[in-house]
C-alpha positions as CSV (number, residue, x, y, z in Angstrom):
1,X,-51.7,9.5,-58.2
2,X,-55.4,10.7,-59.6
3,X,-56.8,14.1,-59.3
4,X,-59.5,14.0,-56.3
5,X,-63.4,15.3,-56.7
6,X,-61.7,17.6,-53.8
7,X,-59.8,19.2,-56.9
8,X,-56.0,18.2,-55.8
9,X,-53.8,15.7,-56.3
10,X,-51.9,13.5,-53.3
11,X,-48.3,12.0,-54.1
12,X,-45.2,10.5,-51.6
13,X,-43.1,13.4,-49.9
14,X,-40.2,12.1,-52.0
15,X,-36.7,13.9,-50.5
16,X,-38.6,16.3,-48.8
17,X,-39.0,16.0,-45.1
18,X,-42.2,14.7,-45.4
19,X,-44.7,11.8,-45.8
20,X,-47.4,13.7,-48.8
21,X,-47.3,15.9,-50.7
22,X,-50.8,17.8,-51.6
23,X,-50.9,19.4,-54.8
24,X,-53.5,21.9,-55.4
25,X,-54.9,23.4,-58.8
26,X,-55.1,27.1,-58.1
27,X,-59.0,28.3,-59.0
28,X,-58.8,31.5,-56.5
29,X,-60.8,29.8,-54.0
30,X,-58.0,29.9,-51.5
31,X,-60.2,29.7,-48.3
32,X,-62.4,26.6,-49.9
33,X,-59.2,25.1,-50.7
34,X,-57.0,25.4,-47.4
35,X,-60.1,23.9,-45.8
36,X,-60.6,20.9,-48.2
37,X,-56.8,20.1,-47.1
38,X,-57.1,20.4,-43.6
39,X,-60.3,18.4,-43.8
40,X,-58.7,15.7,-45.9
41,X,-55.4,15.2,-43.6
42,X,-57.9,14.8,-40.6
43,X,-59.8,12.6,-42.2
44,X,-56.5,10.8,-43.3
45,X,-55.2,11.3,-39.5
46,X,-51.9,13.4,-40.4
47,X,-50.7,15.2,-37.1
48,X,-49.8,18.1,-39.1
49,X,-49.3,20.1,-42.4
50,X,-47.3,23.1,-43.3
51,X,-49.0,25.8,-46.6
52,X,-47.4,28.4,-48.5
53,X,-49.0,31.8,-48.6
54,X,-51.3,30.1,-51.7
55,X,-51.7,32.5,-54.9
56,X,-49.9,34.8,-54.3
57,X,-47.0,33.7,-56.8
58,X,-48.2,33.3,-60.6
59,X,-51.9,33.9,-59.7
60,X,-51.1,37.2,-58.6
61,X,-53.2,37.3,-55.2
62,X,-52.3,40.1,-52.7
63,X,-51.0,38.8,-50.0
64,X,-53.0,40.1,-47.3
65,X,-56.0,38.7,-49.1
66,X,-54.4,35.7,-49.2
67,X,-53.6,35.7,-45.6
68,X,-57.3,36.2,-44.6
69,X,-59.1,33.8,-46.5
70,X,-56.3,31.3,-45.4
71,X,-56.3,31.8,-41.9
72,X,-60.3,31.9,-41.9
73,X,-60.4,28.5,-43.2
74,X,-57.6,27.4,-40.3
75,X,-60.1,29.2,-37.7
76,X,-63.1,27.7,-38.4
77,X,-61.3,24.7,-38.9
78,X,-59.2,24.5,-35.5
79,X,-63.3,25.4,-33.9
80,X,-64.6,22.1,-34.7
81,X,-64.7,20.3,-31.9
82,X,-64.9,16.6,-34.1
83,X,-61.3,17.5,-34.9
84,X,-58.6,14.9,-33.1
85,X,-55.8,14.0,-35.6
86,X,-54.6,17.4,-36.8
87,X,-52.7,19.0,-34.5
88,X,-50.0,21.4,-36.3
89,X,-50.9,23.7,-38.8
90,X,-48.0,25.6,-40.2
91,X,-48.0,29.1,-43.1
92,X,-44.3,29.2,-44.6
93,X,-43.7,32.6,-45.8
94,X,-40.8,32.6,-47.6
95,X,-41.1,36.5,-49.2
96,X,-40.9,39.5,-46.1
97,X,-42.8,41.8,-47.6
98,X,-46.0,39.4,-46.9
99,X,-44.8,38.9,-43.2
100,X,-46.8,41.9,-42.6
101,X,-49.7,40.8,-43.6
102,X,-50.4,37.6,-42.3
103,X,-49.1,38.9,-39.2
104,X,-51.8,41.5,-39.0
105,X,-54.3,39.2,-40.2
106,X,-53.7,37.0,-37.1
107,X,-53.4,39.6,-35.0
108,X,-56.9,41.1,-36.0
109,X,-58.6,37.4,-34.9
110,X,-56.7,37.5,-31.7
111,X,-57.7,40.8,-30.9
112,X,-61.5,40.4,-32.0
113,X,-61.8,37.1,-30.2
114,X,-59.5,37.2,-27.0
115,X,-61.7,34.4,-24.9
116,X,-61.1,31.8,-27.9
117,X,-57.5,32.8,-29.7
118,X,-55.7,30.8,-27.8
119,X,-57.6,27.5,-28.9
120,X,-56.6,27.9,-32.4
121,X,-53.5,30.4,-32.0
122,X,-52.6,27.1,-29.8
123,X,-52.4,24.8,-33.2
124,X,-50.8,27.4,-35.8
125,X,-47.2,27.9,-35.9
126,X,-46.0,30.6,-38.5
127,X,-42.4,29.8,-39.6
128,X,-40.9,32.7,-41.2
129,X,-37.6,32.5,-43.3
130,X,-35.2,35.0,-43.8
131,X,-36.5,37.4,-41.6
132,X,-34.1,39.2,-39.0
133,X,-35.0,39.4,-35.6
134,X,-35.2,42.9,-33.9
135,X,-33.3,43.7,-30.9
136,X,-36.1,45.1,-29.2
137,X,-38.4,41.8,-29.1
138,X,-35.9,39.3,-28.7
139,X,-37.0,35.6,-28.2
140,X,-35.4,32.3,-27.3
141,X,-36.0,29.5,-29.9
142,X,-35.2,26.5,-30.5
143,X,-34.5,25.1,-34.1
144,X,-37.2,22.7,-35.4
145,X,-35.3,19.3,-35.3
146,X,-37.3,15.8,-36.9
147,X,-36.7,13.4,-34.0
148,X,-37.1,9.6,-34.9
149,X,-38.3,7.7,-31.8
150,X,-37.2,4.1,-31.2
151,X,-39.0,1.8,-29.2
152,X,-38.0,-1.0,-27.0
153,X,-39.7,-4.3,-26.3
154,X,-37.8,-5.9,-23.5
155,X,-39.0,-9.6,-22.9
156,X,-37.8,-11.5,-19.7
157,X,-37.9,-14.1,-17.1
158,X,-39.4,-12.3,-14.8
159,X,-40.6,-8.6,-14.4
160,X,-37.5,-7.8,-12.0
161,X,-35.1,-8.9,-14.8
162,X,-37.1,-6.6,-17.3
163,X,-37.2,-3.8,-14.6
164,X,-33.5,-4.2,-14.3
165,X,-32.6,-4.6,-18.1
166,X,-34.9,-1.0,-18.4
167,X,-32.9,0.6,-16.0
168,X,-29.7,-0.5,-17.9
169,X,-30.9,1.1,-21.4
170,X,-31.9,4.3,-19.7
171,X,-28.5,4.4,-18.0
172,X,-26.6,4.1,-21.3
173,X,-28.6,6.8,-22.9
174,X,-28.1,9.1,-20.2
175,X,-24.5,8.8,-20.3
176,X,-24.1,9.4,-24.2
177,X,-26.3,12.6,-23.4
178,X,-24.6,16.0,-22.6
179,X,-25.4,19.3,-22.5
180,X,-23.2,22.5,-23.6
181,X,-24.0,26.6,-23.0
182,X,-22.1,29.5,-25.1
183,X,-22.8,32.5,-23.2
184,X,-21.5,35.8,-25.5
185,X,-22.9,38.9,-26.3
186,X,-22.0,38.4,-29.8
187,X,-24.9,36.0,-30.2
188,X,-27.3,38.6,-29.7
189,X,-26.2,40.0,-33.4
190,X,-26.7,36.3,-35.0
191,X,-28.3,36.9,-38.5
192,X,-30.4,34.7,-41.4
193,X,-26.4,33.7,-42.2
194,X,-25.9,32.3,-38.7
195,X,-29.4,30.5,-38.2
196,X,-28.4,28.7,-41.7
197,X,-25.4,27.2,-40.4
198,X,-26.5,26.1,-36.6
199,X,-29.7,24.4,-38.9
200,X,-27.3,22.7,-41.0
201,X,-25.3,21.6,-37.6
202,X,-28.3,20.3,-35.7
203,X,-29.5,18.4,-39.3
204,X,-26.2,16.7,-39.7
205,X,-25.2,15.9,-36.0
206,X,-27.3,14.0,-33.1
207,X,-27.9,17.8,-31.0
208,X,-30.7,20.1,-30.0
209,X,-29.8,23.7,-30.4
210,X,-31.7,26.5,-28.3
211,X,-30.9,30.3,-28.6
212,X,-31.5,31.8,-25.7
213,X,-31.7,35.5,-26.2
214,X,-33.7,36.6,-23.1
215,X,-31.1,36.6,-21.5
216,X,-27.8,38.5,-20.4
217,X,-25.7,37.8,-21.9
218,X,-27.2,36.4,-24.8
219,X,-26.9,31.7,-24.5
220,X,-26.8,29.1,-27.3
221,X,-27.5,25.6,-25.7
222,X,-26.2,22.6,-27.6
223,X,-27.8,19.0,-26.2
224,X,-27.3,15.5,-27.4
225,X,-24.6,13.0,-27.8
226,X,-21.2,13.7,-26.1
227,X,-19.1,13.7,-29.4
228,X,-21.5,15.8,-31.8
229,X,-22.1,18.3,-28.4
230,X,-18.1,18.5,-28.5
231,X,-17.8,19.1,-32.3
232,X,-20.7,21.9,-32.6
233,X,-19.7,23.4,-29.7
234,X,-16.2,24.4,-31.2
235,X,-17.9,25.7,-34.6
236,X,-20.6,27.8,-32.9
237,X,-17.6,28.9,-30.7
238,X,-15.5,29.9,-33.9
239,X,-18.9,31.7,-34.9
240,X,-19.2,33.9,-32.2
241,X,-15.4,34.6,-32.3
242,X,-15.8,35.4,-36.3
243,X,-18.7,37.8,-35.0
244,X,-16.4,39.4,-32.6
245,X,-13.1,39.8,-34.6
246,X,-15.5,41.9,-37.4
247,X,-17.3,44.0,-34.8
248,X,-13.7,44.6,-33.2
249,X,-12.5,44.8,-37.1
250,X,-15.4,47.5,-38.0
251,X,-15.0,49.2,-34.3
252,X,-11.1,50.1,-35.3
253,X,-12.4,51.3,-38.8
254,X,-14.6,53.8,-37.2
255,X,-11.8,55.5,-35.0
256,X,-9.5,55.5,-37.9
257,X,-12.4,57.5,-40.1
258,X,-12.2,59.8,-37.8
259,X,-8.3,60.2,-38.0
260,X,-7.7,60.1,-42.0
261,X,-9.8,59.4,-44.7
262,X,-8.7,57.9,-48.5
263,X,-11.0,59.2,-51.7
264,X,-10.6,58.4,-55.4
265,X,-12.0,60.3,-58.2
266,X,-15.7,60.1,-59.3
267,X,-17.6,60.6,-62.5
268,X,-18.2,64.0,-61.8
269,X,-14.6,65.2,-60.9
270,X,-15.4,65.0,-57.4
271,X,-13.7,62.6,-54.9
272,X,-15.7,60.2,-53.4
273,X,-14.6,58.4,-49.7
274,X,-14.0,55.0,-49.8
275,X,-15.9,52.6,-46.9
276,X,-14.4,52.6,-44.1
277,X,-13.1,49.0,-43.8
278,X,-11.5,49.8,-47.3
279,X,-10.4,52.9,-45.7
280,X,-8.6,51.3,-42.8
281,X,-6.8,48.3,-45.7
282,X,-5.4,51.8,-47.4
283,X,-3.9,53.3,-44.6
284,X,-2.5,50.2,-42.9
285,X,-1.2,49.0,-46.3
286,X,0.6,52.7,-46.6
287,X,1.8,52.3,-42.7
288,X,3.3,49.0,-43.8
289,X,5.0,50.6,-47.0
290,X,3.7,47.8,-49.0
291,X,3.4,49.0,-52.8
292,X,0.2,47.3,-54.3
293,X,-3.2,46.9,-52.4
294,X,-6.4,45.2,-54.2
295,X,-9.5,46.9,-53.6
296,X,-13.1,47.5,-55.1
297,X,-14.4,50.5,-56.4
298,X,-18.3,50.3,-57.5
299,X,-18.0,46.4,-57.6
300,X,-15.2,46.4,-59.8
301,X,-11.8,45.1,-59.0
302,X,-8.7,47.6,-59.0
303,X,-5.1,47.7,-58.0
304,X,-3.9,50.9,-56.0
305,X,-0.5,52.1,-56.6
306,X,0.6,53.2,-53.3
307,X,3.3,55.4,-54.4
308,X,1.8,57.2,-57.2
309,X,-2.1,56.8,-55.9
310,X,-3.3,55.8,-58.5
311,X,-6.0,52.9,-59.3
312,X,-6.2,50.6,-62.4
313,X,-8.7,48.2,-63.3
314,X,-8.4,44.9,-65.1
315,X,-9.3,46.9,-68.6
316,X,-6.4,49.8,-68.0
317,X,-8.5,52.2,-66.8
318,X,-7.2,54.3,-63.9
319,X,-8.5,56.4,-61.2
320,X,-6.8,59.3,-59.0
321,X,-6.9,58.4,-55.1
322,X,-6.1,61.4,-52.6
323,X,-5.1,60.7,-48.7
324,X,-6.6,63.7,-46.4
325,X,-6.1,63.6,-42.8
326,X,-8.9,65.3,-40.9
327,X,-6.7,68.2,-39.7
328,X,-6.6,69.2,-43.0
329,X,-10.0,69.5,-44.0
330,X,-11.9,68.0,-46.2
């Protein structure tokens, strides 16, 4: 691959999930450049191509600069009327603290042009990673999934033999298709962690995954062939049980805060309380009379001596715990 008069360089997508790969030499001109792209995979007829937020890592761009000049270009871009190939323009933003930004930045067009947003606003699609959902805005969404199409070229005797032989593929596809819904209220509090793993399920397996949390109570539906429907239905049901059994877990820590409270001894002389799922090991380890119980103080590992209360650390080092139950004071 040659460097272009354009200023950037065009190779195969390699194990990316992608046909190119344009590489662009960074000269600060991030608006002239986002355009020269978009103008070249139209002229190239690409359906679609996905940016990062360009310059802002060793060039040292602010972001909301960035995020103008870049979305500019897209505008006047997705305007043209001469455009027909093109129809997908993505921004990954991998960093949060730019999410703001570019956010803003697209929210200022839409605001300043109402009558033609939705023309372009129509073609960009912002994929954000790592960024948690609030409660307040919740969204149904569907994870992006490459489908392969396959084609069939049916050749017959006579067009009611072809019309019939049709009807028999569509009838076998339709009964390898099935559908699965989750309904929990746990899935409303699905994290990054969560979103990872149902990715990695719909990658591996032959399924459609849709999070539907509109509604109430909160639905994951799984769609595709019977036997991976079955298998990722069972792991996103262990998920939303894992969910549960830690809120239940955390829930029982809370009352037992209240009730009795284990300290060891800081820097300063003072005792300091432990967290309160560390709080809840102590106390049930004590109720059981068990002698020993691992914990970690400051990200270091100790072992607590029930009987004496006292807490040692691989290197010898001990600290003094204390056991106060609320009617006692603090």
């Amino acid at each position: 691959a040659g460097l272009s008069e354009n200023g950037f360089i065009t190779t195969q997508g390699g194990n990316l999930l992608c046909s190119k790969i344009i590489h662009l030499i960074t000269d600060n001109q991030v608006k002239s450049q986002v355009s020269k792209v978009l103008h070249e995979c139209e002229q190239r007829m690409y359906k679609s191509v996905a940016f990062p937020a360009i310059g802002t890592g060793q060039a040292g761009l602010s972001s909301a600069k960035v995020a103008d000049e870049m979305l500019d270009a897209i505008v006047e871009f997705a305007r043209q009327k001469s455009v027909q190939h093109l129809q997908a323009i993505k921004i990954v933003i991998f960093q949060t603290n730019m999410l703001t930004d570019f956010y803003e930045s697209m929210k200022k067009r839409e605001d300043s042009d109402s009558s033609t947003s939705e023309s372009w606003l129509s073609m960009f699609k912002c994929k954000l990673i790592s960024v948690k959902q609030s409660s307040e805005k919740k969204k149904s969404m569907i994870l992006e999934k490459k489908v392969n199409l396959v084609t069939f070229q049916i050749c017959g005797e006579s067009q009611e033999k072809v019309d019939a032989t049709e009807s028999w593929i569509k009838d076998l596809i339709l009964k390898e298709q099935f559908e699965s819904t989750i309904s929990d209220e746990a899935i409303e509090n699905f994290d990054e962690t969560q979103f990872a793993i149902l990715e990695d399920l719909q990658r591996g397996k032959q399924v459609t995954i849709e999070i539907l949390n509109k509604l109430s109570p909160p639905q994951i539906k799984i769609s595709g062939i019977s036997r991976d429907v079955c298998s990722v239905s069972l792991e996103v049901q262990e998920m939303v049980q894992e969910i549960k059994s830690t809120e239940e877990e955390q829930s029982k820590a809370e009352l037992l805060s209240n009730l009795v409270e284990w300290r060891y001894r800081g820097s300063n002389n003072s005792f300091v309380a432990f967290d309160k799922l560390t709080n809840m090991q102590l106390e049930h380890a004590k109720m059981a009379k068990k002698p020993y119980l691992n914990v970690r103080i400051k990200k270091k590992n100790y072992r607590v001596d029930l009987n004496t209360l006292k807490a040692t650390d691989d290197r010898g080092k001990t600290k003094i715990l204390q056991r106060v139950t609320k009617d006692e004071g603090k």
